[in-house]
C-alpha positions as CSV (number, residue, x, y, z in Angstrom):
1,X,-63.6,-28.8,8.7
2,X,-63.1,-25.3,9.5
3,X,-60.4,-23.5,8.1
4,X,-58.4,-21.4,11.0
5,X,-58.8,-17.9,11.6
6,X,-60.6,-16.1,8.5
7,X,-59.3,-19.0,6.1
8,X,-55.4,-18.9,7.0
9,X,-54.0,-22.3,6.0
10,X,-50.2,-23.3,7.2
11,X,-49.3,-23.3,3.2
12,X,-50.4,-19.5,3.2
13,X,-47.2,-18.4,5.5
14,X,-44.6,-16.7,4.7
15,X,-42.8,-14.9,6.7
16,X,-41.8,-15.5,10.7
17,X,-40.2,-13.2,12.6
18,X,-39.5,-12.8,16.6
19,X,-39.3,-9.7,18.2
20,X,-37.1,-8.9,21.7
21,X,-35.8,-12.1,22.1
22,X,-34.3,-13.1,25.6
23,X,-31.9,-15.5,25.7
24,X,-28.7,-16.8,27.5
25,X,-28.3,-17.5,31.2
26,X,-27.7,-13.8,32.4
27,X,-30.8,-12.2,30.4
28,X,-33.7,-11.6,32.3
29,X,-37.1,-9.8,30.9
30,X,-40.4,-8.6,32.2
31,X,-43.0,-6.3,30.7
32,X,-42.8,-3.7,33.1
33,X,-38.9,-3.5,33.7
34,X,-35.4,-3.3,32.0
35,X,-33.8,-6.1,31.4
36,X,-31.0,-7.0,33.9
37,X,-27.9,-8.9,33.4
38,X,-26.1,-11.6,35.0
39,X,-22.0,-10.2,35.9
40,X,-20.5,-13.6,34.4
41,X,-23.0,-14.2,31.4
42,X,-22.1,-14.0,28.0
43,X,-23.2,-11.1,25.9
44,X,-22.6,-12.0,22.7
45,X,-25.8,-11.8,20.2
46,X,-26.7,-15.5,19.3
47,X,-27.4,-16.9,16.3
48,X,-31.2,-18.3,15.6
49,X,-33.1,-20.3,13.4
50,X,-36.6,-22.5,13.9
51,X,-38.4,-25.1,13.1
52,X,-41.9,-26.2,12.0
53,X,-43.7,-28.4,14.0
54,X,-46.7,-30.8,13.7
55,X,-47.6,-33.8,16.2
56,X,-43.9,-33.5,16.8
57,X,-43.4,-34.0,13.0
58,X,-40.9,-31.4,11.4
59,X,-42.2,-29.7,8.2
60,X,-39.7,-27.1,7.9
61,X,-35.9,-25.8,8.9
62,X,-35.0,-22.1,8.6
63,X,-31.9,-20.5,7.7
64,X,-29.8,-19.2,10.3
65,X,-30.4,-15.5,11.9
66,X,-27.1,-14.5,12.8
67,X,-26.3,-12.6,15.8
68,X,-29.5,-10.7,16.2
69,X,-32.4,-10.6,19.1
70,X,-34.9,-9.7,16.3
71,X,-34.9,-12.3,14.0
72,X,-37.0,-12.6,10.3
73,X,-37.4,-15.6,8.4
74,X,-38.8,-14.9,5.0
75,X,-39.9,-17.1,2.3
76,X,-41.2,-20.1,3.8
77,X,-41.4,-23.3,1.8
78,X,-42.9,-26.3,3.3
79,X,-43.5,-28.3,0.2
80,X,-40.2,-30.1,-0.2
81,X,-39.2,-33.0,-2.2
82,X,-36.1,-34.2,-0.1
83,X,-36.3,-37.7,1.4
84,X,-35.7,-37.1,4.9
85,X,-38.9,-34.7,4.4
86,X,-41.1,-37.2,2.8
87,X,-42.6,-39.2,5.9
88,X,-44.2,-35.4,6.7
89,X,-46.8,-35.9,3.9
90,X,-48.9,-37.0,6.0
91,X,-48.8,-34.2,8.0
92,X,-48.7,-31.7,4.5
93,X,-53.0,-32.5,3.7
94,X,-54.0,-31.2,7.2
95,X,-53.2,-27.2,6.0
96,X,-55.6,-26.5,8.8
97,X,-54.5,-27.9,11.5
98,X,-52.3,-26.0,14.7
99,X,-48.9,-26.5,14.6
100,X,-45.9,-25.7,16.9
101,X,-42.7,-22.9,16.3
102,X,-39.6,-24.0,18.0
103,X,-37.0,-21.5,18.3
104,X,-33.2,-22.8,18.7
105,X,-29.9,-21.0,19.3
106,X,-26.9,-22.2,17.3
107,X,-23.7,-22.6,20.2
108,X,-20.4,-22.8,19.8
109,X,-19.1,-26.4,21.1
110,X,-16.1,-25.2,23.0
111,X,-18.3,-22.6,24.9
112,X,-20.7,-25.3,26.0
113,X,-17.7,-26.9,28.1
114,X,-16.8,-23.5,30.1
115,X,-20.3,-21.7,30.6
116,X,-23.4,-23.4,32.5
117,X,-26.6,-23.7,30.1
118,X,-30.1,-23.7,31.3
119,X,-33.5,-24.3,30.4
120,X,-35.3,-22.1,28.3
121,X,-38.1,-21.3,30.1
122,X,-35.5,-20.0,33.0
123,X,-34.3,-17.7,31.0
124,X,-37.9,-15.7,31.3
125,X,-38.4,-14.5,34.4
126,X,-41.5,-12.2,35.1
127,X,-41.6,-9.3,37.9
128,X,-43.1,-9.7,40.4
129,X,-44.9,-6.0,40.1
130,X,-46.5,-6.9,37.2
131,X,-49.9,-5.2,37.0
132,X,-53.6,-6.8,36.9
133,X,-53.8,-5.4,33.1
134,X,-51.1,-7.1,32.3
135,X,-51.8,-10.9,33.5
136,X,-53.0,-11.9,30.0
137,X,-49.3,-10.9,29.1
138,X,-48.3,-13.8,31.5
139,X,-50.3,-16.2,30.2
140,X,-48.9,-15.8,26.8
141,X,-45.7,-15.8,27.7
142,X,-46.1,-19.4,30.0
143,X,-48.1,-20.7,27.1
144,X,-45.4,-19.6,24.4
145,X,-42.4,-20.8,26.6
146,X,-41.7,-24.2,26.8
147,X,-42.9,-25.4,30.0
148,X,-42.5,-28.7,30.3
149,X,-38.8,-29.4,29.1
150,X,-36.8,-31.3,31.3
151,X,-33.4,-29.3,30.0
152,X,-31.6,-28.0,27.2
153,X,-32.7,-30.0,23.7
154,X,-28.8,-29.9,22.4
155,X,-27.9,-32.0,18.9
156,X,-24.4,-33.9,18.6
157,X,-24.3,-33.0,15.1
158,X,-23.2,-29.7,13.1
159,X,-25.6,-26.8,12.2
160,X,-25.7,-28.8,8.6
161,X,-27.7,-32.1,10.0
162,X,-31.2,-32.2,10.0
163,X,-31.9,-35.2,12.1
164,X,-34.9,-34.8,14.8
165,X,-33.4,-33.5,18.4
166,X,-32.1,-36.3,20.4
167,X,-33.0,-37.0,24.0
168,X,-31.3,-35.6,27.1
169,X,-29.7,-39.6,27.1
170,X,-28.2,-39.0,24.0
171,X,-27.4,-35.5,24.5
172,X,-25.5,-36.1,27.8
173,X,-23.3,-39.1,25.7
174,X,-22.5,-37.0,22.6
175,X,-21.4,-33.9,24.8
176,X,-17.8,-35.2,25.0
177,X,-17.7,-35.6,21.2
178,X,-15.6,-33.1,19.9
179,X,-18.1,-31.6,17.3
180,X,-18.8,-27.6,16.2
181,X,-21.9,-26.6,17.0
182,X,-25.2,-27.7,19.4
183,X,-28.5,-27.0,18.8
184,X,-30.3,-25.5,22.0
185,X,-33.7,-25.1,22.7
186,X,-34.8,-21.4,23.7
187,X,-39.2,-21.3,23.0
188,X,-41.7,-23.0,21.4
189,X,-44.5,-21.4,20.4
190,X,-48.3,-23.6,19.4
191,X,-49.9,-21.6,17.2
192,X,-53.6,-21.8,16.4
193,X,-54.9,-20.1,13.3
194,X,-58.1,-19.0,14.8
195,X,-57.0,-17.4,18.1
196,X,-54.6,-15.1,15.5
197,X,-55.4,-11.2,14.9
198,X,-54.2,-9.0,12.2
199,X,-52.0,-6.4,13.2
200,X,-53.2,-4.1,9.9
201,X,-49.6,-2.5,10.1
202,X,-46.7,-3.4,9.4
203,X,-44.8,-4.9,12.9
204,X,-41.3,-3.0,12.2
205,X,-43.3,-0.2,12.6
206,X,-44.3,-0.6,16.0
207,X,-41.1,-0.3,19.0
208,X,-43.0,-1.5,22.0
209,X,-44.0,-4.9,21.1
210,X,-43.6,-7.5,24.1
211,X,-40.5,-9.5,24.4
212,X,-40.5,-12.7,23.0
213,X,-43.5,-11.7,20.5
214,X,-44.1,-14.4,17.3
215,X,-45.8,-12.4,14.4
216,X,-46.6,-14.9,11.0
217,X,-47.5,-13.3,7.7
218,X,-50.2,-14.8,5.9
219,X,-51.0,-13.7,2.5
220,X,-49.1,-10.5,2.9
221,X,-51.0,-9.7,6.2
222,X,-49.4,-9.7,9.8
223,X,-50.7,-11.7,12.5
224,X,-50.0,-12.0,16.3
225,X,-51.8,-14.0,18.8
226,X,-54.8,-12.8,20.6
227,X,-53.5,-11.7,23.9
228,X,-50.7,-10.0,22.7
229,X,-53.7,-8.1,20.3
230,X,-55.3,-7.5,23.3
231,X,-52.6,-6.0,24.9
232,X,-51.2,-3.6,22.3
233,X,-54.5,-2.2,22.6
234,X,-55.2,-1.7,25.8
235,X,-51.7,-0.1,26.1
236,X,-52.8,2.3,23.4
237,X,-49.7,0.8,20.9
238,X,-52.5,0.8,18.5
239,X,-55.8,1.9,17.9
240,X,-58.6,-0.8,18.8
241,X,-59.7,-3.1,15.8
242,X,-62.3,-1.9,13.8
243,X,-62.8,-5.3,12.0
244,X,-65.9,-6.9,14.5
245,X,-64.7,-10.8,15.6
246,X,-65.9,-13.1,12.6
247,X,-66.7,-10.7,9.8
248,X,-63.3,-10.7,7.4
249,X,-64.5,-10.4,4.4
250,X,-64.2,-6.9,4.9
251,X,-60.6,-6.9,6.3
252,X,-58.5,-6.3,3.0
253,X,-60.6,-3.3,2.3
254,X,-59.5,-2.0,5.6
255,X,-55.9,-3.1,5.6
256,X,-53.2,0.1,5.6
257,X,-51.1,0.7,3.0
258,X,-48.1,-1.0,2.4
259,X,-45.3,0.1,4.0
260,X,-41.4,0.4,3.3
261,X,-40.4,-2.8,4.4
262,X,-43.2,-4.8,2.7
263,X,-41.4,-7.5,0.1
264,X,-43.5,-5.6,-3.4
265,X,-42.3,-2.5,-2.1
266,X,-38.9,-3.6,-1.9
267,X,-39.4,-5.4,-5.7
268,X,-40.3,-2.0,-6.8
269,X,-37.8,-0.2,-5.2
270,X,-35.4,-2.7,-6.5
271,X,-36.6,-2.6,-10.5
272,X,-36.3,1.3,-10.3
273,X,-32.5,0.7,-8.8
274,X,-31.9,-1.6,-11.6
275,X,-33.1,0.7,-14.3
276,X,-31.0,3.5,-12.9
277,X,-28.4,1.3,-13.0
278,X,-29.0,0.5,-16.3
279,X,-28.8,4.2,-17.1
280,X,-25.9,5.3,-15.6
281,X,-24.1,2.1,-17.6
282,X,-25.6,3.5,-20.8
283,X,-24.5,7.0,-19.7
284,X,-20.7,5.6,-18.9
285,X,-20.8,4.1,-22.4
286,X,-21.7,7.3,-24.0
287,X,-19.4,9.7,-21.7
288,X,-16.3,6.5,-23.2
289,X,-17.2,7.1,-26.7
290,X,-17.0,11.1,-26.4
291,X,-14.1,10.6,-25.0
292,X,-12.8,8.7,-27.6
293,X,-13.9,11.3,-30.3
294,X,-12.3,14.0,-28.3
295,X,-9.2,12.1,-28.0
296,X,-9.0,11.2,-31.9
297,X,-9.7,14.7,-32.6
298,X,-6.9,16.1,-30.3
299,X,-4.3,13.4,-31.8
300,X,-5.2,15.0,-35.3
301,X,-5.0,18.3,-33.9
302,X,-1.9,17.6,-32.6
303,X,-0.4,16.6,-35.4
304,X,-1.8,19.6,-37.6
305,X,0.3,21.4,-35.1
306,X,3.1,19.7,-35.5
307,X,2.9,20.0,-39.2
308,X,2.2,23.8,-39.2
309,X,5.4,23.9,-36.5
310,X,7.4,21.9,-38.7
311,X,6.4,24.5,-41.8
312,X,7.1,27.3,-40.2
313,X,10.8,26.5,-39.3
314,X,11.2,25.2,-42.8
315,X,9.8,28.8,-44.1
316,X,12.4,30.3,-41.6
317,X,15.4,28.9,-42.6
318,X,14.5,29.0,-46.0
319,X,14.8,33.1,-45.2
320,X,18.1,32.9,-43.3
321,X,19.5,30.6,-46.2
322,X,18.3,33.3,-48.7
323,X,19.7,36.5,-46.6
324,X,22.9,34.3,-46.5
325,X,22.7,34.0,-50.5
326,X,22.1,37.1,-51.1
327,X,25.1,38.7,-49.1
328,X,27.2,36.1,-50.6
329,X,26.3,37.3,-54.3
330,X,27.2,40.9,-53.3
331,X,30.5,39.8,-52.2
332,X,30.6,37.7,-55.2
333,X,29.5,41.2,-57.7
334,X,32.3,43.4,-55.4
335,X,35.5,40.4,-56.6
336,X,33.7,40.4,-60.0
337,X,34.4,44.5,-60.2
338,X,37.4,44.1,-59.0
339,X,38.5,41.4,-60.8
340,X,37.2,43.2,-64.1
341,X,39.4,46.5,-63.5
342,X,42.5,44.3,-63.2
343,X,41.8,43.0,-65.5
344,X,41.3,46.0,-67.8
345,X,44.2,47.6,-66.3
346,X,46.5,44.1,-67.2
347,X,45.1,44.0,-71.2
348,X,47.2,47.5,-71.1
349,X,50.6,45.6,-69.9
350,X,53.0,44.4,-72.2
351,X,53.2,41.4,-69.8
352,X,49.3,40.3,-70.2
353,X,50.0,37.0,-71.7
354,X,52.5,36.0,-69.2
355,X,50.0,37.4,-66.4
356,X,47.2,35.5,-67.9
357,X,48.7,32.3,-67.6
358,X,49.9,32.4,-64.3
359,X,46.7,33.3,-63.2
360,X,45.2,30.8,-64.9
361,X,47.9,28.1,-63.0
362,X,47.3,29.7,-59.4
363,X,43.3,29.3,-60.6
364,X,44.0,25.2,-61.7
365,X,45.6,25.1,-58.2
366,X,43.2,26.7,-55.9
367,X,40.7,24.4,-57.5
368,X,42.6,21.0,-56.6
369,X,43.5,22.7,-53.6
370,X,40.0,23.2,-52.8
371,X,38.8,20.3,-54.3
372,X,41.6,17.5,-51.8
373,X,40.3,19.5,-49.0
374,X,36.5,18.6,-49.3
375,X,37.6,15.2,-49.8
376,X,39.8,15.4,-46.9
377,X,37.2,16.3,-44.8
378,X,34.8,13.8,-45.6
379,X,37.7,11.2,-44.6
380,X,38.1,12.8,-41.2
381,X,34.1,13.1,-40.8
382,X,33.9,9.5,-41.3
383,X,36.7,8.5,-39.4
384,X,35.2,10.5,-37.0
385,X,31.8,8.7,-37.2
386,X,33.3,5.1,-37.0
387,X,35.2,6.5,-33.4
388,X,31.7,7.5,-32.3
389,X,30.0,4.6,-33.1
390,X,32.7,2.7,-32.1
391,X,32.5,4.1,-28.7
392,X,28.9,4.1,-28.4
393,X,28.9,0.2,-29.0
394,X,31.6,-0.3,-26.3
395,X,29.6,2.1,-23.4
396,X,26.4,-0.4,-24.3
397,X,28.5,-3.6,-24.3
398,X,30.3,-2.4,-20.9
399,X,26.2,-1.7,-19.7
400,X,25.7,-5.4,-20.6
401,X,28.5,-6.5,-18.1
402,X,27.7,-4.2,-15.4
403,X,23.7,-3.9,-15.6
404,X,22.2,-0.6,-13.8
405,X,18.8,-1.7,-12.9
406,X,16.0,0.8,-11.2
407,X,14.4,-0.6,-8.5
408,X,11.9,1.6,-7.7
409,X,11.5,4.7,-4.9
410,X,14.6,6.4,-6.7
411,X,16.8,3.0,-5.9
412,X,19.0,1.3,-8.6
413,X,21.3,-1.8,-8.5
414,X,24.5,-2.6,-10.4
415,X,25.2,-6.5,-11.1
416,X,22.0,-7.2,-8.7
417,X,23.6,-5.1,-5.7
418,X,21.6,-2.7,-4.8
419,X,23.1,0.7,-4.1
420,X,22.0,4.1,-3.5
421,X,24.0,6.9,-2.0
422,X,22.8,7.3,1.2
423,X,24.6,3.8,1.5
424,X,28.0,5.2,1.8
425,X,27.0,6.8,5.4
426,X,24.3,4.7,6.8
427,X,24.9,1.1,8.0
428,X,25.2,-1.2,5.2
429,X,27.0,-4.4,4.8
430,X,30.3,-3.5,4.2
431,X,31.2,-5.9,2.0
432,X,28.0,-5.3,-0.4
433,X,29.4,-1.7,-0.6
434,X,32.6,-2.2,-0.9
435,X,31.6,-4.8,-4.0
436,X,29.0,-1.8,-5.2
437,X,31.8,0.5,-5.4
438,X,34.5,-1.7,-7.4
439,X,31.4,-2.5,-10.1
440,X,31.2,1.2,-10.4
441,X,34.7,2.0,-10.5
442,X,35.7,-0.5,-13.0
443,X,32.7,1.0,-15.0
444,X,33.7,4.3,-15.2
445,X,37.7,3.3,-15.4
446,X,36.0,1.8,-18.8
447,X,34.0,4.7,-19.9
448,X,36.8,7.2,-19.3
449,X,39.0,4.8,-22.1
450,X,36.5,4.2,-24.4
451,X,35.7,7.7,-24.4
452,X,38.7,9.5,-24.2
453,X,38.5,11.6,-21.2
454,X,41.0,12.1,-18.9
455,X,39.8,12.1,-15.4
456,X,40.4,15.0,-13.2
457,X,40.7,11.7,-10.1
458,X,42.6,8.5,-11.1
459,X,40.9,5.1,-10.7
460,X,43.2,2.1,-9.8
461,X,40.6,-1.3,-10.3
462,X,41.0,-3.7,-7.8
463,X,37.8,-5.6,-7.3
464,X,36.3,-4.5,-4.2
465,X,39.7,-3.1,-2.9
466,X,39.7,-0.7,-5.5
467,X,40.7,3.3,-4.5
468,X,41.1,6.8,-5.9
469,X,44.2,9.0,-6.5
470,X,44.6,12.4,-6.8
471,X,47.6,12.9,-8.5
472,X,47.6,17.2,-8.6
473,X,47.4,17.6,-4.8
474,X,48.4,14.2,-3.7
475,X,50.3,12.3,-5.7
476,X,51.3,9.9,-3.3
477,X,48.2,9.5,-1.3
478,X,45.7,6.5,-1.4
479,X,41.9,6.7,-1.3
480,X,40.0,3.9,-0.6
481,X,36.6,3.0,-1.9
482,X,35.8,0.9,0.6
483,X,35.4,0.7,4.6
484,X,36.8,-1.7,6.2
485,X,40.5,-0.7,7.9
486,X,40.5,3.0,6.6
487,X,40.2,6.4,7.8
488,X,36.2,7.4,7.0
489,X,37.0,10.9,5.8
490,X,39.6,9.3,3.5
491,X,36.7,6.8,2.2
492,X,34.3,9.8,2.1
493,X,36.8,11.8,-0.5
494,X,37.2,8.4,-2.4
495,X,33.5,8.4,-3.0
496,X,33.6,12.0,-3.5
497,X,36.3,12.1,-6.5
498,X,34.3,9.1,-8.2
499,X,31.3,11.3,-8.5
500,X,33.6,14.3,-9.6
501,X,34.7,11.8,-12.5
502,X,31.3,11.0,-13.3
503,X,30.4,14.4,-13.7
504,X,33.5,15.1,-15.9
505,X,32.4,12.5,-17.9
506,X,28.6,13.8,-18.3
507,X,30.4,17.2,-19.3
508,X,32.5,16.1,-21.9
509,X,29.8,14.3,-23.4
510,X,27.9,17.9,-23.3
511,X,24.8,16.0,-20.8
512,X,23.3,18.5,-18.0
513,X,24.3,18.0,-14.4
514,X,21.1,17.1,-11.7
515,X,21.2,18.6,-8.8
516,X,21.9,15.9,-5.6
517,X,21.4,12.8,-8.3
518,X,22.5,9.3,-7.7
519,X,25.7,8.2,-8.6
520,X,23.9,5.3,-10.7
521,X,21.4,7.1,-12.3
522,X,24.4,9.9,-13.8
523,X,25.8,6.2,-15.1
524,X,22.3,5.7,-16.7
525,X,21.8,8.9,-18.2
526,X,25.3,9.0,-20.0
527,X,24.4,5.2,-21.4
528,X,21.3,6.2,-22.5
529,X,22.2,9.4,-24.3
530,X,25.0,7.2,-26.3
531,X,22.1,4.5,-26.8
532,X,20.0,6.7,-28.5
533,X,23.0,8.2,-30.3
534,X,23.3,4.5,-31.9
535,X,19.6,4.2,-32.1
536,X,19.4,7.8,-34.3
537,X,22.7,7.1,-36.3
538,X,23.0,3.7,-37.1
């Protein structure tokens, strides 16, 4: 039997693409016009895919194209091992044989119930001023169209079934089923293998191919039927074929390079962008482990610095303690004189014995003097230490009862209330600020006991009714510190003399002042500093 067009078989394909498709009710094409568009149509792109077909036997489903009017299907596999696939074996040993392409359009169920479908082949439509050189352009298109549908092939099921297309009976009955997707016909295309010519190009490189136009590639070699051959000749799309009709042993000799697109260009392309890739890891890797030395050696650097730094101070007040020595020596050499010509002069008195042990009394004196003193000043320094650690341990305690919590974007909380002091002029709850405000009151009425500052602005705790005093210019005057039922600018210099108070407090305890701070971060400054005081002393 002979074997298609120079040897092609149906197992040798591998590729199917369509170029221009026309689909949907308001597309119309032609050859020699633009394409025109119905007002009311739908212009979205549709999704395709297609099957193989032989003696109405299906040998193979494609994946989905989506939303594209130049579809490719690559990697064609016919030889399958699923059941439903099985009774095509028949079909499988006739590799020579003509088959069919049918080309479907994946719709959306809901749309099928508010736009009109048609027929595929009325979706072609041909000028009528189509020339004489072009009427072998119309035969392949009513030879590639399906011409003698009675309607629109539709399938009940979802894109995922693979079931054979049901009749327009069952079409019509499953229409009211409530299912996803329908499966509509748009172009079948019989394919013979000896009416197909090479294109001896690549068919992304040409950009006037006919609408509708099926190219196959068989053994990495494009093919397209003979008329549409015939055509991009005679429009000069490309040059005549040099291969005479029959004689193909020579055409791989003659066949063009390959091109960008072709699939072993694109493996190449694809190894070198892995290797690179591969590189640039290897490359990362390297540029991490520098930068590891160089951090190791900066941390040693560092703390060569720091050692050297730490020498050099040592070295310096090493100096100042030995200019200190030595000045006290000279003093100690000038009482030593003097001391000797008293004495001298007293060895000459009649009353030197006398003199001698009274000086020797006032000496035994000076020295327990001296002596209770040092220990009474090691008393007051440690009574002095157990009031500082005694304090610090009450300001952390007093932090554990009223928690200040930063919350991010320079806000804190205290007790889980959130407050900031924009609060006391903007529109908060009232009673959230008023609460705010008696959890920091109470905390600084604290702080100011525990460490014995007197503030410049009385605190009188009440809860969340508590209020300020200010007992040097008004004695007798109340200032509330919160809103509800009070004068604002009275609530205003309430809030006002409780930062004053935290400042005093951040003063005494020798801390720097920041400029426009929050009144909650002052708090946790002054509780940190005496945490790290416990931290560092304890």
């Amino acid at each position: 039997m002979h074997n298609g067009r120079g040897g092609l078989t149906r197992s040798q394909l591998k590729t199917v693409a369509l170029r221009h498709a026309t689909v949907g009710g308001g597309f119309l094409n032609s050859y020699a016009s633009a394409v025109t568009m119905h007002p009311t149509a739908d212009i979205a792109l549709p999704d395709l895919f297609f099957r193989l077909m032989c003696h109405d036997c299906e040998l193979y489903k494609s994946e989905v194209a989506i939303k594209t009017l130049n579809p490719v299907w690559a990697a064609v596999e016919m030889h399958s091992n699923e059941p439903l696939q099985q009774h095509a074996s028949k079909f499988m040993a006739d590799d020579d044989a003509d088959f069919d392409v049918v080309v479907y359009r994946l719709i959306n169920g809901a749309s099928t119930s508010s736009t009109p479908c048609f027929h595929a082949k009325n979706h072609i439509v041909v000028n009528d001023g189509i020339d004489e050189e072009d009427e072998n352009v119309e035969a392949y298109l009513e030879d590639d169209l399906n011409p003698h549908g009675s309607g629109i092939r539709l399938s009940s099921g979802s894109w995922g079934n693979d079931d054979d297309v049901a009749d327009e009976s069952d079409s019509d009955s499953s229409a009211n089923d409530l299912e996803p997707f329908f499966e509509e016909e748009l172009f079948r295309f019989h394919i013979a293998l000896d009416e197909l010519e090479p294109l001896q190009c690549d068919f992304r490189e040409l950009f006037y191919l006919p609408l509708n136009t099926l190219v196959l590639e068989f053994a990495s070699t494009y093919y397209v039927r003979r008329d549409v051959m015939t055509m991009l000749v005679q429009n000069d799309v490309i040059k005549a074929r040099r291969t005479p009709r029959g004689d193909f042993a020579a055409l791989p000799s003659s066949l063009p390079p390959q091109s960008e697109f072709h699939l072993d260009t694109a493996a190449d392309l694809l190894d070198t962008t892995i290797a690179l890739h591969q590189q640039i890891q290897f490359a990362q890797a390297d540029v991490v482990l520098k930068r590891q030395l160089v951090d190791e050696r900066l941390k040693a650097e560092a703390e060569h610095v720091a050692k050297e730094n730490a020498r050099l101070q040592l070295q310096a007040r090493i100096l100042a303690l030995r200019k200190q020595a030595l000045q006290k020596q000279q003093s100690l050499d000038q009482v030593k004189s003097v001391l000797k010509v008293e004495k001298h002069m007293l060895s000459a008195d009649q009353r030197l014995p006398r003199t001698l042990a009274q000086l020797s009394h006032l000496e035994a004196n000076a020295n327990e003097i001296t002596n209770g003193i040092l220990y009474r000043r090691l008393d007051v320094l440690r009574v002095a230490h157990s009031i500082r650690a005694l304090q610090a341990t009450l300001v952390v305690q007093l932090y554990d009862i009223y928690p200040i919590a930063y919350l991010g974007a320079g806000e804190y909380s205290i007790g889980g209330i959130k407050f900031n002091n924009a609060d006391v002029t903007n529109g908060k709850d009232e009673e959230l600020l008023s609460t705010a405000l008696g959890y920091i009151a109470h905390f600084v009425f604290l702080l100011a006991k525990y460490l014995n500052v007197n503030l410049r602005y009385a605190i009188v705790h009440l809860s969340s009714r508590s209020y300020m005093r200010d007992d040097v210019n008004d004695p007798t005057g109340e200032y509330p510190l919160y809103k509800r039922g009070v004068d604002k600018d009275r609530f205003d210099k309430a809030f006002l003399f409780l930062r004053k108070d935290v400042e005093q407090m951040l003063l005494a305890r020798g801390l720097e002042l920041v400029q426009n701070a929050q009144l909650l971060m002052r708090l946790t400054t002054l509780v940190e500093s005496e945490l790290e005081w416990v931290k560092n002393n304890s």
